[in-house]
C-alpha positions in Angstrom: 117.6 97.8 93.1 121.2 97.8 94.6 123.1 95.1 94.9 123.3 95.0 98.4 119.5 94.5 98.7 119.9 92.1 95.9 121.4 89.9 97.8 119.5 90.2 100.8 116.4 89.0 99.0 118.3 86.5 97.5 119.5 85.2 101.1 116.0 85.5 101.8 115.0 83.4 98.9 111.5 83.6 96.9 110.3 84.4 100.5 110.8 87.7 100.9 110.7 88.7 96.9 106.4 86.5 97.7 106.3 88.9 100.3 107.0 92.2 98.6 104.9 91.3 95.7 101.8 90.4 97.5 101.7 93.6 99.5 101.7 95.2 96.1 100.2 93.4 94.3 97.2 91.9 96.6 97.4 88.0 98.0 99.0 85.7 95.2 96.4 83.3 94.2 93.5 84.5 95.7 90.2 83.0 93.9 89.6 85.9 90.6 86.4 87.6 90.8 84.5 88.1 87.1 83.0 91.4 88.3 80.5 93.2 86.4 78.2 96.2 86.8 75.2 92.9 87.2 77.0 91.7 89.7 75.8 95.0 92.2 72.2 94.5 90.6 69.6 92.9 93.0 66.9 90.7 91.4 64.9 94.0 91.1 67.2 95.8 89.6 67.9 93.2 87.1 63.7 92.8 86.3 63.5 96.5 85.8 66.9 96.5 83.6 64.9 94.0 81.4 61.6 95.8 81.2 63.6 99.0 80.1 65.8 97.2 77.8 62.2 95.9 76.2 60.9 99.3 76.0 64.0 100.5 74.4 64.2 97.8 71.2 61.0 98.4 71.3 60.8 102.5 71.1 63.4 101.9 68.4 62.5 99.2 66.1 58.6 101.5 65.8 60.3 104.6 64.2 61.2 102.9 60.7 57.2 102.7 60.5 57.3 106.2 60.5 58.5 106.1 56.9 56.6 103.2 55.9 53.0 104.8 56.9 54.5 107.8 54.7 54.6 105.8 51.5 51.8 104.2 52.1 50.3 107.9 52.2 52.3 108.8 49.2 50.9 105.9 47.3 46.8 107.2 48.5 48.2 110.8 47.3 49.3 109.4 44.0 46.1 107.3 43.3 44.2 110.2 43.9 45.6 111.9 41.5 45.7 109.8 38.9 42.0 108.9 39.4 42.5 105.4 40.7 41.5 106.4 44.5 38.1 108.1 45.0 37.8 111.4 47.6 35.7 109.4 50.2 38.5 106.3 49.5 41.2 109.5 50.2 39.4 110.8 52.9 39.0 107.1 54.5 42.7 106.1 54.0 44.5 109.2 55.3 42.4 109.2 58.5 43.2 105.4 59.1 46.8 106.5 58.1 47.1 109.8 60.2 45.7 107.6 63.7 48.6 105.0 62.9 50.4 107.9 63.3 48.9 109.2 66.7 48.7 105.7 67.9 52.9 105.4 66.7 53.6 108.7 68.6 51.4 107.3 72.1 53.1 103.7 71.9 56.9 105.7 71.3 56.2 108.0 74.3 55.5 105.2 76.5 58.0 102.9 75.6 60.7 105.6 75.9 59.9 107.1 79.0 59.7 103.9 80.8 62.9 102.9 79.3 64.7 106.2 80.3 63.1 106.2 84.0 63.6 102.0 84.6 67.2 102.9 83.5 68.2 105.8 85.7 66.4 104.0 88.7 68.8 100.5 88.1 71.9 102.7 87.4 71.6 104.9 90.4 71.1 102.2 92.4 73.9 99.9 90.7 76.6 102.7 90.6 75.5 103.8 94.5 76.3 99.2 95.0 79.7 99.8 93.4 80.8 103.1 95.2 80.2 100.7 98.6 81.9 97.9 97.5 84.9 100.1 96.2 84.7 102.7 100.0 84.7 99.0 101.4 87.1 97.5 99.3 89.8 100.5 99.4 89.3 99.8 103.1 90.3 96.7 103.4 93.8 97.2 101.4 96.8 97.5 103.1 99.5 100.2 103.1 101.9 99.3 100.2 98.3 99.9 98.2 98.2 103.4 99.9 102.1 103.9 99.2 101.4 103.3 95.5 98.0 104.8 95.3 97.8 109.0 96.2 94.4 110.0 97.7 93.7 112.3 94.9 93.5 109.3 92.4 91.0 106.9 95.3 88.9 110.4 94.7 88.8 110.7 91.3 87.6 106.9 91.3 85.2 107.3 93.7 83.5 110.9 92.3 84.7 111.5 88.3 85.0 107.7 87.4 81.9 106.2 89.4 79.9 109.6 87.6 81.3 108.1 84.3 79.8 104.7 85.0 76.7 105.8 86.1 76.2 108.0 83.0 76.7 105.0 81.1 74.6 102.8 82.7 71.3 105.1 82.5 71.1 107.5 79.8 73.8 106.1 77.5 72.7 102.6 77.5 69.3 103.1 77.1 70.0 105.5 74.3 72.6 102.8 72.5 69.9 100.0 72.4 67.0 101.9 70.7 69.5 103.4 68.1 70.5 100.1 67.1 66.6 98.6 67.0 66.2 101.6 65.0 69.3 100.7 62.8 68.5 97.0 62.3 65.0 97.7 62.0 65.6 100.5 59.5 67.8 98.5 57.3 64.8 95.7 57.1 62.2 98.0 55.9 65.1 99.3 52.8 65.7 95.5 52.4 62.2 94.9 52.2 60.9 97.8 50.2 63.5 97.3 47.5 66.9 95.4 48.3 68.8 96.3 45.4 69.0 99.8 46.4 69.6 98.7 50.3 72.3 96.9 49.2 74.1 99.0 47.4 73.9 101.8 50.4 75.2 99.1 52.4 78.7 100.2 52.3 78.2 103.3 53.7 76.6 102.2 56.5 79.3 99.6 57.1 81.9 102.9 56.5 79.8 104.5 59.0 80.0 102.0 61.9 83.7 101.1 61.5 84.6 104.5 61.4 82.9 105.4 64.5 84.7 102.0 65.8 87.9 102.7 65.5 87.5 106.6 66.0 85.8 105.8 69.1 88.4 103.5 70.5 91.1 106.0 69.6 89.1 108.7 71.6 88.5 106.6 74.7 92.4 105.4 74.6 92.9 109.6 74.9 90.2 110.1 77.3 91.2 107.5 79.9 95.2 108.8 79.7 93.5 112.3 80.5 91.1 111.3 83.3 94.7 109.5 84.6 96.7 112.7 84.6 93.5 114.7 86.2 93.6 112.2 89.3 97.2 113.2 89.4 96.5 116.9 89.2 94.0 116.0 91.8 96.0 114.2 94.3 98.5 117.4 93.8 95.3 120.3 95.1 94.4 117.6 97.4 97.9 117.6 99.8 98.5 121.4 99.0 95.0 122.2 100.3 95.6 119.9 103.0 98.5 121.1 104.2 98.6 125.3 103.3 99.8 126.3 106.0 103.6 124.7 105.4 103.1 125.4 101.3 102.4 129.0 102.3 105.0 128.8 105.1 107.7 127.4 102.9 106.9 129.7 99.4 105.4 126.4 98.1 102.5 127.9 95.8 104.3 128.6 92.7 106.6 124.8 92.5 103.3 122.9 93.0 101.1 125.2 90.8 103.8 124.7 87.8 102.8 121.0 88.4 99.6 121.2 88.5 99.7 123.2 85.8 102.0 120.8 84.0 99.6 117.9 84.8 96.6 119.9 83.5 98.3 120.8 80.4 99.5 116.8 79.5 95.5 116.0 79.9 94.4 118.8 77.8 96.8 117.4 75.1 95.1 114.5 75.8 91.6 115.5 75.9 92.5 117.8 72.8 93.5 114.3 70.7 90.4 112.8 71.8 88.0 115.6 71.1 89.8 116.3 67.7 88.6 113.1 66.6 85.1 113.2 68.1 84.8 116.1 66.0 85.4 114.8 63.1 83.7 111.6 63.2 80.5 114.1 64.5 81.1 116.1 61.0 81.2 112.7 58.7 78.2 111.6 60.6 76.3 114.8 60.0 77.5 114.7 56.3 77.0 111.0 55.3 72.9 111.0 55.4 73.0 113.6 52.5 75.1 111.7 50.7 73.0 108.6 51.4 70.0 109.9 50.4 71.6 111.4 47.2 72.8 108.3 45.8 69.3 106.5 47.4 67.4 108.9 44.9 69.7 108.5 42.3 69.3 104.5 42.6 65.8 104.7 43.0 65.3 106.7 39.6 67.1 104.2 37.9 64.7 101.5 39.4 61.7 103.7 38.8 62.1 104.1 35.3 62.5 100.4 34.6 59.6 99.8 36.4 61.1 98.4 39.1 60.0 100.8 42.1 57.0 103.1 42.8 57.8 106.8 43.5 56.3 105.2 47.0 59.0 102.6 47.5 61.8 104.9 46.7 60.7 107.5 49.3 59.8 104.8 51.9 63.3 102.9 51.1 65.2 106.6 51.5 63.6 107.6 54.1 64.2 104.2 56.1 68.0 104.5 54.7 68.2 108.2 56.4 66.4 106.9 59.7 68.9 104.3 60.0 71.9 107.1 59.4 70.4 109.2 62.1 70.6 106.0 64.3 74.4 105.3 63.4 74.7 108.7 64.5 73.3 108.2 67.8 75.2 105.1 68.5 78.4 106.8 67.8 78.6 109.3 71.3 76.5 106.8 73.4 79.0 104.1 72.3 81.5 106.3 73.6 80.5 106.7 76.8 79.4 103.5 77.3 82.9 101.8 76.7 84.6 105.2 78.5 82.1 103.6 81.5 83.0 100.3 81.3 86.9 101.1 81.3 86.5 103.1 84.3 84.0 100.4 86.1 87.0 97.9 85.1 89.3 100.0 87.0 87.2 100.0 89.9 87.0 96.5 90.1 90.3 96.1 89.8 90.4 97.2 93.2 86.9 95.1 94.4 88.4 92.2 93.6 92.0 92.9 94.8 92.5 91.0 98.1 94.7 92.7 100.7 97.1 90.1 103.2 96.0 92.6 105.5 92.8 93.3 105.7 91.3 94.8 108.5 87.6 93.7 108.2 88.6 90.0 108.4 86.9 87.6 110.4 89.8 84.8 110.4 92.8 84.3 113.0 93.2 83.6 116.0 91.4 86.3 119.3 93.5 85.2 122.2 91.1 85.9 125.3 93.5 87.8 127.3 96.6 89.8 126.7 99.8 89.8 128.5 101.4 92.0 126.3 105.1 90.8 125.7 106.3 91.4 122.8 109.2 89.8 120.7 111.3 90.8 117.4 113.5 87.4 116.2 115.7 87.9 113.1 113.2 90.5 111.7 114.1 92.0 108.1 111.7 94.9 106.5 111.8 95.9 103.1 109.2 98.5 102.5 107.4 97.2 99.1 107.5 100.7 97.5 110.8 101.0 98.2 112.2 97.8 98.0 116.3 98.8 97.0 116.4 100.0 100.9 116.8 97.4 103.4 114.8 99.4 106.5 115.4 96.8 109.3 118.4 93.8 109.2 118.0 90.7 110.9 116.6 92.5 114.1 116.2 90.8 117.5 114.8 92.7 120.6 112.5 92.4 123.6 109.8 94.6 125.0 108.6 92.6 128.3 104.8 92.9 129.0 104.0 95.9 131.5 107.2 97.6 130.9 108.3 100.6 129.2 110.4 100.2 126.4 111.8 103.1 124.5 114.0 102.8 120.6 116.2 105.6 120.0 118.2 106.2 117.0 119.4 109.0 113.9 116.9 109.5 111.5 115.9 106.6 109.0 117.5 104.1 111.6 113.7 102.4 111.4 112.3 103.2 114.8 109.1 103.7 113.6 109.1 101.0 111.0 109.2 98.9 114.3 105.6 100.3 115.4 104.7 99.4 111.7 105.6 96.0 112.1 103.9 95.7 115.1 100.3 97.6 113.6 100.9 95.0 110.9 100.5 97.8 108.7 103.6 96.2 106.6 105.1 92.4 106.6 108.6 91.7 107.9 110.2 90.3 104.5 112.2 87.8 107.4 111.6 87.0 110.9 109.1 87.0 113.1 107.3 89.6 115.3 105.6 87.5 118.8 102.8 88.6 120.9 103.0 86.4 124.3 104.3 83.9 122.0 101.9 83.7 119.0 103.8 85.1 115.6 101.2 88.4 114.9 100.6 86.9 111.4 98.3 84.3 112.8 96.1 86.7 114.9 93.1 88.5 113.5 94.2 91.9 112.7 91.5 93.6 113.9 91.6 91.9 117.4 95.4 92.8 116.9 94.6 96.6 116.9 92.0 96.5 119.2 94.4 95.6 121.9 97.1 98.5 120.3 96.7 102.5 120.6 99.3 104.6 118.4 100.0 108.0 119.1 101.5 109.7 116.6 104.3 112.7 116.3 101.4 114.5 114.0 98.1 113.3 115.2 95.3 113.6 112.8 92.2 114.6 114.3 88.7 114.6 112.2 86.8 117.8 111.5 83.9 116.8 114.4 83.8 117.3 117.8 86.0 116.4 120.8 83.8 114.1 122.1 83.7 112.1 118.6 87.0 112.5 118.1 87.7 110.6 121.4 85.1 108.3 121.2 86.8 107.3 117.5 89.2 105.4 119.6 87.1 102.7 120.3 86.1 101.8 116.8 87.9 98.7 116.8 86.2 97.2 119.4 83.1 97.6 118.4 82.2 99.2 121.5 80.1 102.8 121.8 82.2 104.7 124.9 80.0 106.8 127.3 80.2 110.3 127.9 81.7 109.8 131.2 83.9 107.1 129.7 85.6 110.4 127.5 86.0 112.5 130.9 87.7 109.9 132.2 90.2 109.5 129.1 90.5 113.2 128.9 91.4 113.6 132.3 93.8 110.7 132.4 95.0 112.7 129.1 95.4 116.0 131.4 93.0 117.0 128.5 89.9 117.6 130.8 90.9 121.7 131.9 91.2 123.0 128.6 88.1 121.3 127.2 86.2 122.3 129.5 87.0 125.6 129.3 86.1 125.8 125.5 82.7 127.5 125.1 81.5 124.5 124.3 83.6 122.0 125.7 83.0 118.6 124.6 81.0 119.9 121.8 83.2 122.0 120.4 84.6 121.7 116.5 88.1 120.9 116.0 88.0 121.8 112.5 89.9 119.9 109.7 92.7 118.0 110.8 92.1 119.8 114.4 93.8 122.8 113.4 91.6 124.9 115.6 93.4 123.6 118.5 97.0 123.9 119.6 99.4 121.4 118.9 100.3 120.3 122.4 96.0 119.9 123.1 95.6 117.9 119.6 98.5 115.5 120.9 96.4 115.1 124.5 93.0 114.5 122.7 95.4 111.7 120.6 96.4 110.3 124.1 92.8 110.5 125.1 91.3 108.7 122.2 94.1 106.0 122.3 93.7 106.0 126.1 89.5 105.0 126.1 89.7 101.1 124.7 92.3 100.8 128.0 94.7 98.9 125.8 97.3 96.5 126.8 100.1 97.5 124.5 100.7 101.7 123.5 102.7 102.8 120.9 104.6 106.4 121.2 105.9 107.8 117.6 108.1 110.7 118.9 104.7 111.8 120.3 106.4 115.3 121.8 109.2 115.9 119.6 106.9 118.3 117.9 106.0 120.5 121.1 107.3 123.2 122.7 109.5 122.6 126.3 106.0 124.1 128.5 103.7 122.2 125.9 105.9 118.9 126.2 106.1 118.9 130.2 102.5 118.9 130.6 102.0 115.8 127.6 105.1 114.1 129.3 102.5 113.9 132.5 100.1 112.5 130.3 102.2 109.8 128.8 103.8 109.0 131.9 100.5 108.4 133.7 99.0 106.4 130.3 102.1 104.1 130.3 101.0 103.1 133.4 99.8 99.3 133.6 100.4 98.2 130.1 103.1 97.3 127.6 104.7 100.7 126.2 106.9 101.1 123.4 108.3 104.6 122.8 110.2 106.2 120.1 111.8 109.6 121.2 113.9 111.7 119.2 114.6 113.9 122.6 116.4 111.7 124.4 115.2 113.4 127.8 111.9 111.5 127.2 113.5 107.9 127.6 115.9 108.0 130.5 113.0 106.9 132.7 112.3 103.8 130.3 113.0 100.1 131.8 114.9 99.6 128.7 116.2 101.4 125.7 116.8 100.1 122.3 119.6 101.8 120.4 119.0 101.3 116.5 121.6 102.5 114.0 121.7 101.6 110.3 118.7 98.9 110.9 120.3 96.8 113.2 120.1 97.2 117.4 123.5 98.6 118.5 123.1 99.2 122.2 120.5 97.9 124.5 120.1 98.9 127.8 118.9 101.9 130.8 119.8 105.2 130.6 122.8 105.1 133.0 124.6 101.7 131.6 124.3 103.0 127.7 126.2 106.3 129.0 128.5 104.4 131.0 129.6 102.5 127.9 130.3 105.6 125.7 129.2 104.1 122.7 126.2 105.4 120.3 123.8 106.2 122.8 126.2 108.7 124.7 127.2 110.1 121.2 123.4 110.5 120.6 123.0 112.8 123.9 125.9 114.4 123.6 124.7 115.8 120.2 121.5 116.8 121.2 123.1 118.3 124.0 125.1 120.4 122.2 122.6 121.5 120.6 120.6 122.2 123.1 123.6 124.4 124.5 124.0 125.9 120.9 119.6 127.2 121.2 120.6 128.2 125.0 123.6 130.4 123.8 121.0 132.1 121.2 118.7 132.9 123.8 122.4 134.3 126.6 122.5 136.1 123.5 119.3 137.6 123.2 119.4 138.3 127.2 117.2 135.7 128.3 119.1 132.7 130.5 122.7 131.3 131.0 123.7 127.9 130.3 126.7 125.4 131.1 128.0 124.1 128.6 128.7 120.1 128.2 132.1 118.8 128.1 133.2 116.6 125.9 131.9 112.2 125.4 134.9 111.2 127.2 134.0 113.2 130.3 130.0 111.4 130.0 131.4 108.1 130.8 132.4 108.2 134.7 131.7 112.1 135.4 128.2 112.6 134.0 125.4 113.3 135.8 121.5 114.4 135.6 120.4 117.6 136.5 116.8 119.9 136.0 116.2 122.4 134.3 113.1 124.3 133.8 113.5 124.4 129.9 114.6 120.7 129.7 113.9 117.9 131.5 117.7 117.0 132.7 120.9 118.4 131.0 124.3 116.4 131.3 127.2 118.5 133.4 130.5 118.4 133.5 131.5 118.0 137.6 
């Protein structure tokens, strides 16, 4: 941070340095949520969650009988052989044995399936909770979130990350409970069969588990760095896609594919770690039952010969021992995911419980029940919270009377249009105040505050749908659902109404993504339209023609010009021909107001604003000499500032608006 803005935020005390940080950082002191993937789970949800969880132990904790009813078999075989069981006793045992068996298999199939089916109904229906509260929540943040926060990274959450948690929370964790019934119960049945040789295989189960422990934590440390760098990579195909035209325009393709690139190759490093040690705690797993069961055998003989253990005990104990590996093995992936699930749930509820100081969907401040539409700037400083070493706007003071048009002209990065941000409330004046009819904007209800506000912007984004919707978007706000004749009557006050209709399908027709099926100049009049339909007291102009063409921005000047009518307008205008109708123009240079004033004083007093038109104006002249050139018109050329101050004077032309002329 420079050490100019240092001291501005030290003038402004801990104010302005509180108000920085809780536009990044969410409102200091709000109440902490303890989130958790129950907390999305209805009363249903959470009766089937037990049911399955039930099934599972219990699908889990019935396969170490497997090996016991084997023993038991062994043992029948063994008597038979050595003449202490009879055929009929053989014949009687082994069929009692074999329908445990059938009865084992029935009583596993049912118990796992309803474990695996309650758990993919819950965790659909959790995870489909959470991606609402997150949509919601990321819609209630402010824009120093969005500043911080690319869209690429809100998608990830939203699509990889929620698919992560919702793997976990119906396969995985269905799969991680039985394994470890089938661990605990495995390890009872060595105990009880014989727990001298269960205790001496102890260690490598413990070897087993805290290798997978630490292995898995290493992976998952790996994993989440590469899903990070993906949401970058993401964000990065995101804005290219979004805007091809310009990257193909400008030769872009190759600069943002080496970062994507880049990005793609920093997670695959990362990935690579991660899977480098799955691997090798997949190959210990796979190796360690073997060993189990050869030092189980080993053990067992040992035991047998002393008399100690049946050749029954040491198969039932070994195979219990190599049940219980298998189940170890199982935890190992399942725990991965599930922790993998949890990290990115924690993520995403980060931003749940992260509460905005300007939040849209709030139901608190005040609704004034009429609007005047006056609106005040006393002593306002801005310091945008991502960018917090520039001082945007310096103790600014200006007026914009209600019913009036007020347009703020400057150089670029003067903070014109942080003005209309203040104003939207999308960020917080760090000092000052900003006062509609005399009530600082703060204590208003933001969402009444838009409702009575329609911006128009210098790029205005329209949504792949139809005109009609797009229009009739304008009256979100208000809660309101617009007629069809209430969008003719937009339109037309838009001068939008010819040229829709004479679309094949008129008010039906597509726009496409971002409206690019439509010319610039009819996006901009569809903009006016939809901002036009609520009948707002206050409209906001961001250098709404600046981007047009001199034909294109004649026939949206009509449009503005009859939508300023009967409300409070505030206009920023980068061609200077735009304003000189305004009741008032706001000069801003550096952040501060340098002139104030109508068109005709400000070039009487030959200070920035004249200096502003005679710039343009040259070059203006300058475009009109390369078109003399080119054998199209002629132009006069503009004397010098000096002359602007007592011999100016407006004239037409049909290329510009007015052009100042020497006399």
């Amino acid at each position: 941070m420079s050490s100019k803005q240092d001291a501005t935020l030290t003038n402004g005390g801990e104010h302005a340095r509180a108000i920085i940080e809780r536009q990044l950082n969410g409102i200091d002191g709000a109440e902490e949520q303890s989130l958790t993937l129950l907390t999305y789970a209805t009363t249903w949800d959470k009766a089937i969650l037990i049911v399955s969880s039930i099934c599972a132990i219990l699908a889990g904790a019935l396969n170490p009988l497997v090996p016991v009813i084997y023993g038991l078999l062994v043992s029948i075989y063994n008597g038979f052989e050595d003449g202490s069981v009879s055929a009929s006793e053989l014949r009687d045992k082994v069929s009692t044995f074999s329908l445990y068996y059938v009865y084992l298999s029935i009583a596993l199939f049912f118990l796992t399936y309803f474990a695996t089916v309650g758990y993919y109904y819950s965790g659909e229906r959790i995870a489909r909770s959470v991606r609402t509260a997150y949509l919601s929540a990321i819609m209630r943040q402010n824009m120093a979130f969005f500043d911080l926060v690319g869209s690429g990274e809100i998608t990830n959450r939203i699509v990889s990350d929620m698919g992560t948690v919702q793997e976990a929370i119906t396969s995985k964790l269905s799969v991680m409970l039985s394994a470890l019934a089938q661990f605990c119960a495995a390890f009872v049945v060595a105990f009880i069969m014989y727990w001298k040789t269960a205790l001496i295989l102890s260690p490598f189960f413990v070897a087993m588990i805290v290798s997978a422990s630490l292995g898995g934590a290493y992976a998952v440390k790996h994993h989440k760095r590469a899903m990070t760098l993906y949401g970058q990579a993401s964000s990065i195909t995101q804005e290219a896609f979004g805007a091809i035209r310009q990257v193909t325009a400008f030769g872009m393709s190759r600069v943002l594919s080496q970062r994507y690139v880049s990005l793609l190759s920093q997670a695959g490093e990362a990935n690579s770690k991660a899977e480098n040690v799955v691997a090798a705690l997949i190959a210990w797993m796979n190796a360690m039952p073997c060993l189990i069961d050869a030092l189980s055998f080993w053990a067992g003989s040992k035991f047998l010969v002393k008399g100690e253990m049946s050749v029954a005990d040491v198969t039932t104990t070994t195979l219990a021992v190599t049940i219980g590996c298998f189940a170890i093995i199982r935890i190992a992936p399942s725990a991965q995911a599930l922790i993998s699930g949890f990290a990115a749930a924690a993520e995403v509820f980060k931003t749940i419980a992260r509460s905005s100081s300007q939040d849209p969907l709030d139901t608190t401040g005040e609704q004034p029940q009429s609007v005047v539409g006056n609106i005040q700037l006393e002593h306002v400083d801005l310091v945008y919270p991502s960018r917090d070493d520039v001082g945007v706007l310096r103790n600014v003071s200006l007026e914009c009377p209600a019913m009036k048009r007020t347009a703020i002209v400057g150089s670029s990065g003067s903070g014109k249009s942080s003005i209309l941000a203040l104003l939207e409330r999308f960020y917080e004046p760090t000092g000052g105040k900003v006062i509609l009819d005399g009530k600082d904007i703060q204590s208003l209800n933001l969402r009444w505050l838009r409702s009575q506000i329609a911006l128009v912007d210098q790029n205005p984004v329209l949504f792949n749908a139809t005109i009609l919707e797009n229009i009739q978007y304008g009256c979100c706000s208000t809660n309101d659902e617009p007629s069809h004749q209430a969008v003719i009557r937009a339109a037309i006050k838009a001068n939008a109404h010819d040229f829709i209709t004479a679309l094949p399908h008129g008010y039906h027709t597509r726009v496409g993504e971002k409206g690019l099926q439509l010319s610039g100049g009819q996006r901009q009049r569809i903009a006016i339209a939809r901002a036009l339909i609520r009948d707002p007291r206050i409209l906001l102009l961001d250098e709404a023609t600046s981007a047009l063409d001199s034909k294109t921005e004649s026939v949206v000047q009509s449009a503005i010009d009859a939508a300023c009518q009967d409300r409070t307008t505030i206009m920023i205008a980068h061609r200077l021909s735009t304003v000189r109708n305004a009741d008032n123009i706001i000069v801003l240079a550096q952040g501060h107001v340098a002139e104030e004033g109508n068109h005709e004083s400000l070039i009487a007093k030959n200070g920035v604003y004249a200096s502003l038109v005679q710039k343009q104006q040259i070059q203006d002249d300058a475009a009109r000499l390369r078109d003399k050139e080119d054998g199209k018109e002629e132009v006069v050329v503009s004397n010098s500032v000096d002359e602007l101050n007592e011999k100016s004077t407006l004239t037409e032309s049909p290329d510009r608006p007015f052009t100042i002329k020497a006399q």
